[in-house]
PLY file of the C-alpha trace (Angstrom):
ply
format ascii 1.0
element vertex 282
property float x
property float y
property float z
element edge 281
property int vertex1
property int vertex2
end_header
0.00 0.00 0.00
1.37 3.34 -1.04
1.34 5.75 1.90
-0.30 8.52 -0.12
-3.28 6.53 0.16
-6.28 7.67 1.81
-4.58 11.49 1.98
-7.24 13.85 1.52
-4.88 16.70 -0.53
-6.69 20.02 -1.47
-6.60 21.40 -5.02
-6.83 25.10 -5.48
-5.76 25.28 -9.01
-9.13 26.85 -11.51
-11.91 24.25 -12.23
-11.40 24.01 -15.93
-7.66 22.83 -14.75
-8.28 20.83 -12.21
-9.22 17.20 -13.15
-5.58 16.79 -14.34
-4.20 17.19 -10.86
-6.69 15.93 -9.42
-6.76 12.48 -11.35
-3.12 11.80 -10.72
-3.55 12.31 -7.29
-6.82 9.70 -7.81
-4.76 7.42 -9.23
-2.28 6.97 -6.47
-4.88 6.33 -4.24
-5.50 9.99 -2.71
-8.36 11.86 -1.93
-8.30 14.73 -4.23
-10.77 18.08 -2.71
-11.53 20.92 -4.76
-11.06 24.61 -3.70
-10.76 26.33 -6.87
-9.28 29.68 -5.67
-8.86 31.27 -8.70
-10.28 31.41 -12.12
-9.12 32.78 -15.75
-11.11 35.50 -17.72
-10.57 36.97 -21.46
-9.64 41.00 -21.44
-12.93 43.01 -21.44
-11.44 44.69 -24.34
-9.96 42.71 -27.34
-8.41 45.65 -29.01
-5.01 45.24 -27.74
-4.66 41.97 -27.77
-5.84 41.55 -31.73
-2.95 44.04 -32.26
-0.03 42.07 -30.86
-1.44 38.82 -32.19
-2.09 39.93 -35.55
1.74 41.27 -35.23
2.64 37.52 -35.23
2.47 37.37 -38.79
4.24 40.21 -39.62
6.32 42.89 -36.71
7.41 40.14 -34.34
10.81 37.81 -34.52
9.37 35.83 -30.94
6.60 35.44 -29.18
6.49 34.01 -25.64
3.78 32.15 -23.94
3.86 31.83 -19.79
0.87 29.40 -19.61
-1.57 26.57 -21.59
-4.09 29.69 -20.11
-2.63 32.59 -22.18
-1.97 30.09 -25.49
-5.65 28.93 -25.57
-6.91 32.52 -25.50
-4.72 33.40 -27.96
-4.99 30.62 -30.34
-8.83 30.78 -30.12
-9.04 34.41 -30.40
-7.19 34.23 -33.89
-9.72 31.81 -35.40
-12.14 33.95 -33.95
-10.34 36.49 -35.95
-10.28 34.84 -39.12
-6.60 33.43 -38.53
-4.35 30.66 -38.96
-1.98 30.13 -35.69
-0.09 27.65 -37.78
0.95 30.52 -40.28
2.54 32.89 -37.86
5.83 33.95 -38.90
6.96 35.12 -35.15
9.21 32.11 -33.57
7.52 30.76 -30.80
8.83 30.58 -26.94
6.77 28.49 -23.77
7.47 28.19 -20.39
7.11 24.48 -19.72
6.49 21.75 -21.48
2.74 22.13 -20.45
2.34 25.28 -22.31
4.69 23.79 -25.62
1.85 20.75 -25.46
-1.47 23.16 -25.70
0.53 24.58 -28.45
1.02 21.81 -30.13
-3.02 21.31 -29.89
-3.56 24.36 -32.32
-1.12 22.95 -34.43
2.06 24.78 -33.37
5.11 23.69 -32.26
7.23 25.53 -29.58
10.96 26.50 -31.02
12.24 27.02 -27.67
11.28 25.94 -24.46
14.22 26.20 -21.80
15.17 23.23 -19.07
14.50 26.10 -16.56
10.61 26.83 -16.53
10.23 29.37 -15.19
10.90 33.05 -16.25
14.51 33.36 -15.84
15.16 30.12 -17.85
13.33 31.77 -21.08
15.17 35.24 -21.25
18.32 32.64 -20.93
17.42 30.38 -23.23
16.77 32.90 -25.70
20.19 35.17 -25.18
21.61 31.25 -25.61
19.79 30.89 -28.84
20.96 34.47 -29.91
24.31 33.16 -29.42
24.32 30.12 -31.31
23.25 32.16 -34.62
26.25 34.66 -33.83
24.21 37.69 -32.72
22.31 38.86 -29.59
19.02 39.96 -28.48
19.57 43.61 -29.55
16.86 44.92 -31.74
14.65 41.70 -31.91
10.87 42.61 -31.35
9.43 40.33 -28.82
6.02 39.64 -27.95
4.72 38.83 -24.29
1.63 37.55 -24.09
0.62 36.64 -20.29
-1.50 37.63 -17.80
-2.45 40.90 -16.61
-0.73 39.87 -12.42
2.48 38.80 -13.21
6.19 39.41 -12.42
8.42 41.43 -13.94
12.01 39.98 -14.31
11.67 38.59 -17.78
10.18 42.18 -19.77
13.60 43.55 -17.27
16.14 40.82 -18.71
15.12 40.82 -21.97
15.57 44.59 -22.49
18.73 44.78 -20.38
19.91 42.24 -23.61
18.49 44.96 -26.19
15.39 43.44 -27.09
12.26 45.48 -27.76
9.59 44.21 -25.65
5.92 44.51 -26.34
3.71 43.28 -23.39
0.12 41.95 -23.76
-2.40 41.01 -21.39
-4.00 37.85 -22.70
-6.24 37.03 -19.31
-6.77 37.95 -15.82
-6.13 35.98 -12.76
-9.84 36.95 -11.14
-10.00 35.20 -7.17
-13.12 32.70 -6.84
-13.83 30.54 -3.62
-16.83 28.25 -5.31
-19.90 27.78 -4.01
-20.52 28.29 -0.44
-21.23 25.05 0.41
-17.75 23.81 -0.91
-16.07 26.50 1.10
-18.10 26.24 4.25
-16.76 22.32 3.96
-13.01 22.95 3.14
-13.11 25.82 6.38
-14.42 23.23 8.14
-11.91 20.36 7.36
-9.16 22.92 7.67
-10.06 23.45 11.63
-10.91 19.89 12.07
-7.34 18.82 10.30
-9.36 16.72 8.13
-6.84 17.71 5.14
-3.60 16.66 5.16
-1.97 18.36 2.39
-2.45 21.99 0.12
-1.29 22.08 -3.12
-0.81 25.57 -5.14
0.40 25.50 -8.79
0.85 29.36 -9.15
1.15 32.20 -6.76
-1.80 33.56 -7.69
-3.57 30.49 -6.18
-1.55 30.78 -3.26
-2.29 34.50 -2.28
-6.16 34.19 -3.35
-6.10 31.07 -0.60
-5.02 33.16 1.73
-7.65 36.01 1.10
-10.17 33.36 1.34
-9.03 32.19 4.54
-8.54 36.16 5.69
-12.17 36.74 4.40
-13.66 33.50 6.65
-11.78 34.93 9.66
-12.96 38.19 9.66
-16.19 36.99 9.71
-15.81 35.43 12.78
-15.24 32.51 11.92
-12.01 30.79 14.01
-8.53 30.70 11.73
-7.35 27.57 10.79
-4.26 26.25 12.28
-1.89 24.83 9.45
1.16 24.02 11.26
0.17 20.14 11.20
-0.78 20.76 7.27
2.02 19.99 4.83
1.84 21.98 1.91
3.34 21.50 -1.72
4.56 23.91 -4.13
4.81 23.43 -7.55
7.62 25.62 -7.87
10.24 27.87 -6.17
8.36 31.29 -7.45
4.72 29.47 -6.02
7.11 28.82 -2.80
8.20 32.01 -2.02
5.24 33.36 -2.05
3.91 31.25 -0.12
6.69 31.97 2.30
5.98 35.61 2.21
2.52 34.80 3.35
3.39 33.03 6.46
3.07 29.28 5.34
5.16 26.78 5.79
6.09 25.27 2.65
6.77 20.92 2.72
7.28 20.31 -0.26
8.62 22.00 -3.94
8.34 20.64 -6.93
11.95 19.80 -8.55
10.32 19.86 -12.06
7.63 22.82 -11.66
5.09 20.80 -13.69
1.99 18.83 -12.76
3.67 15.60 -13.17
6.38 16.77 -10.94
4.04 18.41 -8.27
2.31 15.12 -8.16
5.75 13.15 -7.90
7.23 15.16 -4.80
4.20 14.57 -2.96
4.73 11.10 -3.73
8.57 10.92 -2.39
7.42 13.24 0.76
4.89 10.27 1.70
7.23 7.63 0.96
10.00 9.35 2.96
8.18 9.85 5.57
7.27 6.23 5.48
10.84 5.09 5.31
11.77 7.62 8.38
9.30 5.77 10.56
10.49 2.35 9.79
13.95 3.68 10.65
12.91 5.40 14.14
10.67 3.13 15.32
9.00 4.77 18.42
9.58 2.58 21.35
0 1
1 2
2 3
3 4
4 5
5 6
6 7
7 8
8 9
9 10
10 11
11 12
12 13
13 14
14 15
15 16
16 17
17 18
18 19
19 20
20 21
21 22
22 23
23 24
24 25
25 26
26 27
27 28
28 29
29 30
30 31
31 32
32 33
33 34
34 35
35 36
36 37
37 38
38 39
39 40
40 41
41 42
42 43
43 44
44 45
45 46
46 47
47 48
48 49
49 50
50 51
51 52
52 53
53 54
54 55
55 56
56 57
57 58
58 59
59 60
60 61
61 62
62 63
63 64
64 65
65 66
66 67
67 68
68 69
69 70
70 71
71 72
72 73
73 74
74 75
75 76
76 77
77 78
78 79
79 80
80 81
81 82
82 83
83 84
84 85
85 86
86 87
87 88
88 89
89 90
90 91
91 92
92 93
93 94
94 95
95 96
96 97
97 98
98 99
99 100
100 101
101 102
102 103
103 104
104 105
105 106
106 107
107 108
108 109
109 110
110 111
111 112
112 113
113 114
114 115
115 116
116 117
117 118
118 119
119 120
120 121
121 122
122 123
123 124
124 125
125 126
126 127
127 128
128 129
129 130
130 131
131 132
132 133
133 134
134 135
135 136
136 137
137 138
138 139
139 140
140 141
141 142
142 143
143 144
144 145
145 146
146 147
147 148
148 149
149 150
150 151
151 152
152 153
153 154
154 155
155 156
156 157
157 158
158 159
159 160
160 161
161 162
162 163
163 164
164 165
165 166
166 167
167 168
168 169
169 170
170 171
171 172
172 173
173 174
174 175
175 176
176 177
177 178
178 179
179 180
180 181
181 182
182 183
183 184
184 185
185 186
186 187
187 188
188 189
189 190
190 191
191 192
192 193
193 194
194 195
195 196
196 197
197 198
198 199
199 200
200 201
201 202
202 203
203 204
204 205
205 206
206 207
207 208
208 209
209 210
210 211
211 212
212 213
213 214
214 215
215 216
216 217
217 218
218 219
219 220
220 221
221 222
222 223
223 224
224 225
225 226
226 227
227 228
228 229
229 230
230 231
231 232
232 233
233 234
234 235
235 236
236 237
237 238
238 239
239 240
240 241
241 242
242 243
243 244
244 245
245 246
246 247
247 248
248 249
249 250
250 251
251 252
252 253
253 254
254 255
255 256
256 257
257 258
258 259
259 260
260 261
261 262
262 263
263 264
264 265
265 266
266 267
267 268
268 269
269 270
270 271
271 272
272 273
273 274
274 275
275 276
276 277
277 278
278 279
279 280
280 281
């Protein structure tokens, strides 16, 4: 018997996203509850978006994707448009191997995605790739299409390399709790210590959690303790924020993808297994 199962883990990642998570985790023998804490919304107002995307064919040398969320909203919003993705002339950059796979769904295939994923490893891997064809970022017209909360160091390093950076906001990161019945029950588990382990896949999932658990306490309801809770990270950018917001962070993803969410969780139980059977309490 694996000792992950019967753990009843807590997914906050957004609805549509969930199952994938949560099926892995099903699979193993876990007890998969969903908090959605976030969801993902189009821009109220296309008109800047159908600019940069329409620059694809045409202004742009790359284009980089952060997320599967910000290439499915693009994608679909040039057929909506009238557009082919598989004829844009841009070169094509993805954080992950998750994002290079929804891609590949539309019919187009990612020409760089970096070891590292996460922001840092793309404005390498492209001064690498500049490198390689004996010249450097300077000049090239880049594309960022992500969402509207995000961080800042990659628009920084690319321009410190000379690049000319054009920044789009392809969705919002909007908090949701779901129903109140769902959140009345996860409140309840989380004061009972009926979960044993929080996953977050983004720090946007992270910080809305928290809200949600601020919001329940200020309405007199009595906060949670988590120090008994472990809590995975599917990242070191997810971590540290978590960090900053006063959890205590178990586990971090060496690969920052589902797969390798869902197989650090795995090694935490296992190890924790294995420490027992070598301290046996007397």
């Amino acid at each position: 018997m694996a000792e992950i199962e019967g753990k009843r883990i807590l997914v906050t990642r957004t609805r549509e996203q969930a199952s994938v998570l949560c099926e892995q985790l099903r699979s193993l023998g876990a007890f998969p509850i969903e908090l959605p804490t976030i969801t993902i919304v189009p821009p109220d107002d296309w008109s800047e978006l159908d600019t940069a995307l329409l620059g694809l064919y045409e202004r742009y040398d790359w284009v980089i994707f952060t997320s599967a969320n910000g290439v499915k909203i693009c994608m679909e919003r040039l057929r909506s448009l009238g557009y082919d993705p598989t004829q844009i002339k841009a070169r094509v950059a993805t954080i992950g191997p998750a994002t290079a796979a929804a891609l590949q769904t539309y019919g187009v295939t990612a020409n760089l995605v970096p070891s590292t994923f996460i922001a840092e490893g793309v404005a390498a891997a492209l001064r690498e790739d500049a490198q390689r064809k004996g010249h450097s970022l300077a000049g090239q017209r880049i594309l960022l299409a992500r969402a509207a909360e995000a961080r800042e160091v990659l628009i920084t390093e690319l321009r410190e390399a000379g690049a000319i950076v054009d920044v789009v906001a392809a969705y919002f990161t909007v908090p949701v709790t779901g129903n109140a019945a769902e959140s009345q029950a996860v409140f309840q588990m989380l004061q009972t210590r009926q979960l044993d382990l929080l996953t977050f896949t983004s720090s946007s999932t992270v910080r809305n959690f928290v809200h949600w658990l601020n919001t329940c306490t200020a309405q007199g309801l009595q906060q949670p303790d988590l120090s008994q809770v472990a809590i995975a990270c599917i990242g070191p950018i997810t971590a540290q924020t978590a960090r900053e917001l006063g959890l205590h962070v178990t586990i971090e993803a060496q690969e920052f993808t589902i797969p390798g969410l869902v197989e650090a969780i795995l090694h935490y139980y296992e190890d924790a297994k294995n420490d027992r059977a070598d301290n046996p309490i007397k």
